[in-house]
C-alpha distance (Angstrom), angle and dihedral (degrees) to the residues before:
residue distance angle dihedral
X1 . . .
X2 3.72 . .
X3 4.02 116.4 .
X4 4.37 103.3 -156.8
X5 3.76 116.6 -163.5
X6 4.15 103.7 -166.9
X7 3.23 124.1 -159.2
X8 4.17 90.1 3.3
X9 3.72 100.4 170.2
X10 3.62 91.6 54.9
X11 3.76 89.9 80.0
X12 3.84 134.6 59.1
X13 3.67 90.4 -136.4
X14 3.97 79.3 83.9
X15 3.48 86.4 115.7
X16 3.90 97.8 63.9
X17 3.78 87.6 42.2
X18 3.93 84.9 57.7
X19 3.49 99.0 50.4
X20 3.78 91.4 51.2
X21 3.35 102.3 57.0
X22 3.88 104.9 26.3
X23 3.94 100.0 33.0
X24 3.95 88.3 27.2
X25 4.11 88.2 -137.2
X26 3.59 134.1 114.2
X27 3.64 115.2 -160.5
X28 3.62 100.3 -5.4
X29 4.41 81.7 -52.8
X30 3.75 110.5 125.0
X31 4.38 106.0 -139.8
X32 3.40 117.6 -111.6
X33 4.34 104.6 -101.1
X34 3.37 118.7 -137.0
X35 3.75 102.8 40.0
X36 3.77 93.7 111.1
X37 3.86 95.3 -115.6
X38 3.76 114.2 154.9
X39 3.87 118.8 -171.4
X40 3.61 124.2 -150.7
X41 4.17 129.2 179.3
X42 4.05 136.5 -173.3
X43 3.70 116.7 -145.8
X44 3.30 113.5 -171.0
X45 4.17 122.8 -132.6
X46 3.55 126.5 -72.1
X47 3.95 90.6 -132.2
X48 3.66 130.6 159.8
X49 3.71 126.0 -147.6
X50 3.83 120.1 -120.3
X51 3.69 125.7 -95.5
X52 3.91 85.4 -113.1
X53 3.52 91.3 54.3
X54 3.82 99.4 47.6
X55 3.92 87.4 49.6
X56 3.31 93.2 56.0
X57 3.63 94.6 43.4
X58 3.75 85.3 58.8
X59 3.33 100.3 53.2
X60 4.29 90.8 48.2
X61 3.91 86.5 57.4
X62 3.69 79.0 -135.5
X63 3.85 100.7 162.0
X64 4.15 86.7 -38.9
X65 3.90 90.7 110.8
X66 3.64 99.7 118.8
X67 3.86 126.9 62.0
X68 3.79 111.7 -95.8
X69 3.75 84.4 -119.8
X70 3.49 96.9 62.0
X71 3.07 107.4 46.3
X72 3.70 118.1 106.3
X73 4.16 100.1 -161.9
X74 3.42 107.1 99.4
X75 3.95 154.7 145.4
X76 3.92 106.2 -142.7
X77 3.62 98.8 -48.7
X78 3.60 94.3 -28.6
X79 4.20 117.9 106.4
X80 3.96 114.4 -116.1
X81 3.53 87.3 -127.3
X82 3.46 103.2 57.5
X83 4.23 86.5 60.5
X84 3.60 111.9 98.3
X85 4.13 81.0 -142.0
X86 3.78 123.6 37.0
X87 3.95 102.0 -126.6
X88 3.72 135.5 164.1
X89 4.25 111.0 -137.2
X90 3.45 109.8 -100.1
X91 4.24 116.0 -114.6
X92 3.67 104.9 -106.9
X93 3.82 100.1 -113.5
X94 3.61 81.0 77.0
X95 3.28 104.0 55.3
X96 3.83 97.1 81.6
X97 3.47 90.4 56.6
X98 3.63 99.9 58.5
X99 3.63 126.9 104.9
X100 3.87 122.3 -165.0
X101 3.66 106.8 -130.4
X102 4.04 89.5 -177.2
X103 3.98 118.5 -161.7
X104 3.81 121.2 -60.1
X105 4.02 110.0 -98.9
X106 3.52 118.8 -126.6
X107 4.01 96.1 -87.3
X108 3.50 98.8 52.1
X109 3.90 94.4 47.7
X110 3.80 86.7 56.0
X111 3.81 90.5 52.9
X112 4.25 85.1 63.5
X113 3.30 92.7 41.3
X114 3.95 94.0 59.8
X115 3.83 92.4 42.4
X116 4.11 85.8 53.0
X117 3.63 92.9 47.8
X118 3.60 104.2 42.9
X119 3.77 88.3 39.1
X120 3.95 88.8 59.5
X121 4.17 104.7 25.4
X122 4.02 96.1 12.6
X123 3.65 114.4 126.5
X124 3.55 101.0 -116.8
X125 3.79 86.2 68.5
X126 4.31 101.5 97.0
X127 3.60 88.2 169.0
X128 3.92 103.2 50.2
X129 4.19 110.6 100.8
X130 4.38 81.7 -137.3
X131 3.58 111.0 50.3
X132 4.12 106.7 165.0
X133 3.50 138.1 -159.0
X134 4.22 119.6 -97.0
X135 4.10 80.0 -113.7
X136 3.87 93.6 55.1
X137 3.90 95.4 37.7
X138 3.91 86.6 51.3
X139 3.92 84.7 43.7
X140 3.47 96.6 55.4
X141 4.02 97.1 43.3
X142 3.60 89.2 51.3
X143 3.82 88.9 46.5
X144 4.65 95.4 49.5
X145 4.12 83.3 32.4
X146 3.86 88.4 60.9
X147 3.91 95.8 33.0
X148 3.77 86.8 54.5
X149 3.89 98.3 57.0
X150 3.99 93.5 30.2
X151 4.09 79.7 66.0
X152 4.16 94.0 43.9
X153 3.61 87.1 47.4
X154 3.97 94.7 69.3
X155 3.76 132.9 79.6
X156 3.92 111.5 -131.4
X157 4.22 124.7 61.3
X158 4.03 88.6 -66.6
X159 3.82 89.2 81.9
X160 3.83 96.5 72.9
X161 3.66 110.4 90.4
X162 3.73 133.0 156.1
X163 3.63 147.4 -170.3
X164 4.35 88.5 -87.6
X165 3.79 82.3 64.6
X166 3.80 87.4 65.0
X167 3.68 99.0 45.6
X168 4.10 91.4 49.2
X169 3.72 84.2 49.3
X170 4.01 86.9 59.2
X171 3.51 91.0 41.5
X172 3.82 102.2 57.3
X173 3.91 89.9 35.6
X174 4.06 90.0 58.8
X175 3.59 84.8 41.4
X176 3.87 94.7 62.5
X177 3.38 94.2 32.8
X178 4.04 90.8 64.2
X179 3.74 101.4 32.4
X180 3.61 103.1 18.0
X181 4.17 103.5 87.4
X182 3.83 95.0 91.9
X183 3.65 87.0 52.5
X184 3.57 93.7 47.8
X185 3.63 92.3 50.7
X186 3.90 95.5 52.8
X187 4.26 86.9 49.9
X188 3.98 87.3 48.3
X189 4.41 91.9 48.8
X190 4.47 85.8 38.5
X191 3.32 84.0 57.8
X192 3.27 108.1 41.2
X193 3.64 88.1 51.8
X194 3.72 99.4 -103.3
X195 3.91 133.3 160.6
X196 4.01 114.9 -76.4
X197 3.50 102.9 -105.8
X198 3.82 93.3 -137.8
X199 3.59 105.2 45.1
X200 3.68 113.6 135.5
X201 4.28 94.0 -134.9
X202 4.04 90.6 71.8
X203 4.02 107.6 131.1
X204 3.58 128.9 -144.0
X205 3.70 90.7 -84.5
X206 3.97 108.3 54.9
X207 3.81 87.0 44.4
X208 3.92 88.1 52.3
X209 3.80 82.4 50.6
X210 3.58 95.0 40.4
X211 3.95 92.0 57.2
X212 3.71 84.6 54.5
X213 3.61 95.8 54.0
X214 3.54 85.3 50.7
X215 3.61 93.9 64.9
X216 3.41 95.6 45.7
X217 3.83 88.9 55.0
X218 3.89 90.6 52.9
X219 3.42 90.6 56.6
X220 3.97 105.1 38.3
X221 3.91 80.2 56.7
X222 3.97 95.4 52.4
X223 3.44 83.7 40.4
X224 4.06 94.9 54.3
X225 3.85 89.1 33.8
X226 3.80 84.6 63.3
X227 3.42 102.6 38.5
X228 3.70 82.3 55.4
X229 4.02 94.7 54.0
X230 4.34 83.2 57.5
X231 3.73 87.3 57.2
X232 4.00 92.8 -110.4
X233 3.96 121.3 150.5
X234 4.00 125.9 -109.2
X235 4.09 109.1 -129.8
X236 2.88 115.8 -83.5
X237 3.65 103.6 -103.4
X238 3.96 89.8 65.6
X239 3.45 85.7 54.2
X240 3.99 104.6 52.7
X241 4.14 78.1 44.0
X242 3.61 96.6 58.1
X243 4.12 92.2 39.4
X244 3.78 90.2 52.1
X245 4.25 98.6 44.1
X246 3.97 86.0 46.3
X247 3.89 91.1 45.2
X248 3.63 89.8 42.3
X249 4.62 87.8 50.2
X250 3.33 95.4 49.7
X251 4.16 118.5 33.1
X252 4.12 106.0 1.6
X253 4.49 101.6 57.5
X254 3.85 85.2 46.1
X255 3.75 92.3 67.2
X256 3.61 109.9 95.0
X257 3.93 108.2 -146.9
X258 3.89 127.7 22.6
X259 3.54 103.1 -113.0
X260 4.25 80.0 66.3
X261 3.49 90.4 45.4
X262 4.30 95.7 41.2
X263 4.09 82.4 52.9
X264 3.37 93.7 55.6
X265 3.66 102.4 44.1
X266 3.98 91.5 52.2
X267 4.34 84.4 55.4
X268 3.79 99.2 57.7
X269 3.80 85.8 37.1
X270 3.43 89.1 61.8
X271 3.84 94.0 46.3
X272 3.76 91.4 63.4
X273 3.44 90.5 68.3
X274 3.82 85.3 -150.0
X275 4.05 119.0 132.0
X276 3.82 90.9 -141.7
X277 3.58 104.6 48.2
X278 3.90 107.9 76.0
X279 3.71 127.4 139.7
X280 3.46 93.6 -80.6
X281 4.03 88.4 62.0
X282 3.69 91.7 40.4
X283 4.10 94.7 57.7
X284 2.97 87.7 41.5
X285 3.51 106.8 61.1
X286 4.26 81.9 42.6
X287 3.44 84.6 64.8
X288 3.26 99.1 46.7
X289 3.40 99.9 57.3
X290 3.81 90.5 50.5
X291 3.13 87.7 52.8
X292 3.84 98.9 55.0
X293 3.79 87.9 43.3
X294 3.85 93.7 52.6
X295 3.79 84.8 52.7
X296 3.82 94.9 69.1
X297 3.64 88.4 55.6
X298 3.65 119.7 90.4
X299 4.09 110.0 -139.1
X300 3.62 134.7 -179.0
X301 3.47 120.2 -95.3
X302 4.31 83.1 -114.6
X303 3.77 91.0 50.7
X304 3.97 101.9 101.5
X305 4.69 107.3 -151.9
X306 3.67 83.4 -126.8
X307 4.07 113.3 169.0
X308 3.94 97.6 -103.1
X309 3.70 90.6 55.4
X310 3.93 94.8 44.5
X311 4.27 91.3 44.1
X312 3.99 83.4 41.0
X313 3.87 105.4 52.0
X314 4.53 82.0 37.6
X315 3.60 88.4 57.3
X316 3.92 96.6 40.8
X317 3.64 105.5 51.6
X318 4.54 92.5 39.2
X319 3.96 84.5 50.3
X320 3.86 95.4 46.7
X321 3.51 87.9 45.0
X322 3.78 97.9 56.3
X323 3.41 100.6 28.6
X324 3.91 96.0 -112.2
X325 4.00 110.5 156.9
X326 4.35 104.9 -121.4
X327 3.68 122.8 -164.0
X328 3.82 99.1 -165.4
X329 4.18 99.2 -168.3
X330 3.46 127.6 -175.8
X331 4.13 150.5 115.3
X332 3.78 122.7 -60.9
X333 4.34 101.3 -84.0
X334 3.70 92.5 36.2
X335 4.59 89.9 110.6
X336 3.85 97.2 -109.8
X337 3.55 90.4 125.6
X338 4.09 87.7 42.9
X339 3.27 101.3 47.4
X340 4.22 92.5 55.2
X341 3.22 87.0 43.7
X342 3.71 95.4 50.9
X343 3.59 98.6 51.8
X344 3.69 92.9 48.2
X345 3.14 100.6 52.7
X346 4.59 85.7 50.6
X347 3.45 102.0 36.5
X348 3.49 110.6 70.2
X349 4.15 132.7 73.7
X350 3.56 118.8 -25.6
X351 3.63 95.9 -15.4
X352 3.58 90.2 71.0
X353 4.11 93.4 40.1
X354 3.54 85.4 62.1
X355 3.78 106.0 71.1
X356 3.97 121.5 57.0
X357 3.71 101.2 -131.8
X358 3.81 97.7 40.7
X359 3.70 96.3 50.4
X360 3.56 89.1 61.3
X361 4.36 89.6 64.1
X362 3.71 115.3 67.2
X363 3.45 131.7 -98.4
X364 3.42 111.3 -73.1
X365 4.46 123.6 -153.6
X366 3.96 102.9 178.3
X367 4.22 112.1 -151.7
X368 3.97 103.1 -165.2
X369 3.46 124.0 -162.7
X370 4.02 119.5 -170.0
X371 4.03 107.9 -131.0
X372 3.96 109.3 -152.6
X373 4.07 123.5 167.8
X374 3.91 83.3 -93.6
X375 3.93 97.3 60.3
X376 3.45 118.9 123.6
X377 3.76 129.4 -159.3
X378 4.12 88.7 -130.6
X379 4.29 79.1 63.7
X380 4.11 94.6 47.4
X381 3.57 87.4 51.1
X382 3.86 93.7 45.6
X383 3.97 86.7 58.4
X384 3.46 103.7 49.7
């Protein structure tokens, strides 16, 4: 039996957790020997944030409220806040027994992420719904191993990633894959130009052959759903779609400025090894799909589709979808407020029903709770 304390120095109960596996008591109770109990903890890193980073924390206002002299959360002499982990020190009876796993290097990391992808997409998985080729599985390891140390390569809070980054990347890929052909089809008719599919001046006629283009939807999606269940590939199209929008969830809206974001859009471009997808194909297909997404939301004529809103109300309905947890961060005026609003005032009952790409998400009841320096976790509780 093996008894695993994660993330031990996080609390300051580190104390107890000392005394149980160094002094083998608990409570002044020796353990019973010979039981076969092993015990096992994580600490996490004693790591400092960059100079850069704290400067920019400062000037966010992001938890940097009170004067670095007052506050009274700290390491040694060194504030809580400026740790890129909140950790208690560890007592020094446990210090010999620590061993410095370090971070995984580049190689190793790409090891995982080939077992995680061929254990989800591989082709010795009959059973999956997305079964892909040894060129796209290679494809899409190169494209998450490259994403993963484009991130560690930067200098702010972006440059932590782990190996939840890769599942969530699988995740929203197989989520786009499945549901995403409508959505594909409105990006392929915006580009090409074509006729809104919710403007209000439609005649009789384009919404007789809009109903019929409905039905052939339906069943090109049964259709794909089942080719999926025999293992066969989507074209190829669907699947640099559903590549990019996951890419674009999980590593590309975290970037904070678009010289970040440009950077990394020219290095999966190049990864494709395709002459007409470049960054200028990638953001625009991103933008696209925001676009098509905004579409189904009804705004006030005063509401301008500016790009926070668009990347907001994306990012709000895929995460609520799939249960991802999404910090959206930024300056009063930035539509954080708007976008929540938006969505819950069109995703529930027949408002939803009524548009073709929203009525594919779930139902969606929002509970809000308004955080303020005197919340409590007794009052989150109460509200949910």
């Amino acid at each position: 039996t093996v008894l695993f304390f994660d993330e031990a120095n996080s609390t300051e109960a580190i104390g107890t957790i000392k005394e149980i596996m160094c002094d083998r008591r608990m409570n002044g109770t020796f353990l019973e020997s010979g039981t076969g109990l092993k015990i096992i903890a994580a600490c996490n890193p004693y790591k400092k944030h960059s100079d850069e980073a704290i400067e920019m924390f400062e000037k966010s206002g992001l938890g940097f409220y009170v004067d670095l002299n007052e506050t009274q959360e700290k390491l040694g002499d060194i504030p809580m806040r400026h740790l890129v982990y909140r950790v208690q020190p560890l007592p020094m009876s446990m210090l010999p027994i620590v061993w410095d796993f370090g971070q995984l290097n580049d190689s190793v990391e790409q090891l995982y992420i080939r077992q995680i992808v061929n254990e989800k997409h591989g082709q010795n998985k009959e059973a999956n719904e997305i079964r892909l080729s040894a060129a796209r599985t290679e494809l899409m390891i190169e494209l998450i191993s490259r994403s993963q140390h484009f991130l560690k390569t930067l200098k702010n809070e972006c440059s932590y990633v782990s190996l939840r980054d890769i599942q969530r990347v699988l995740t929203v890929f197989e989520w786009f894959m499945l549901n995403g052909q409508l959505i594909f089809k409105k990006i392929r008719a915006k580009e090409n130009g074509e006729k809104n599919d919710n403007d209000e001046d439609e005649d009789d006629e384009e919404r007789k052959r809009k109903g019929e283009e409905e039905i052939l939807v339906e069943n090109e999606t049964a259709t794909t759903a089942n080719a999926g269940d025999r293992g066969q590939e989507q074209p190829e199209e669907n699947f640099y779609f559903s590549m990019i929008l996951a890419l674009n969830t999980c590593y590309h809206c975290g970037l904070q400025n678009a010289a970040s974001r440009q950077q990394y859009r020219e290095m999966i471009a190049r990864c494709f090894k395709n002459p007409n997808i470049n960054d200028e194909y990638i953001s625009s297909r991103i933008d696209l799909c925001y676009e098509v997404f905004l579409d189904q939301i009804d705004l006030p004529d005063a509401i301008a589709r500016n790009q926070a809103l668009k990347e907001n109300i994306f990012m709000m309905l895929l995460c609520i979808e799939l249960k991802i947890p999404l910090f959206i961060i930024g300056k009063p005026g930035s539509s954080k407020s708007l976008s929540k609003t938006l969505i819950s005032q069109k995703m529930q009952g027949s408002t939803r029903a009524k548009s073709e790409i929203l009525s594919i998400f779930k139902e969606v009841h929002l509970v809000t709770f308004q955080c303020s320096p005197l919340s409590t976790s007794e009052m989150i509780l109460k509200t949910f």
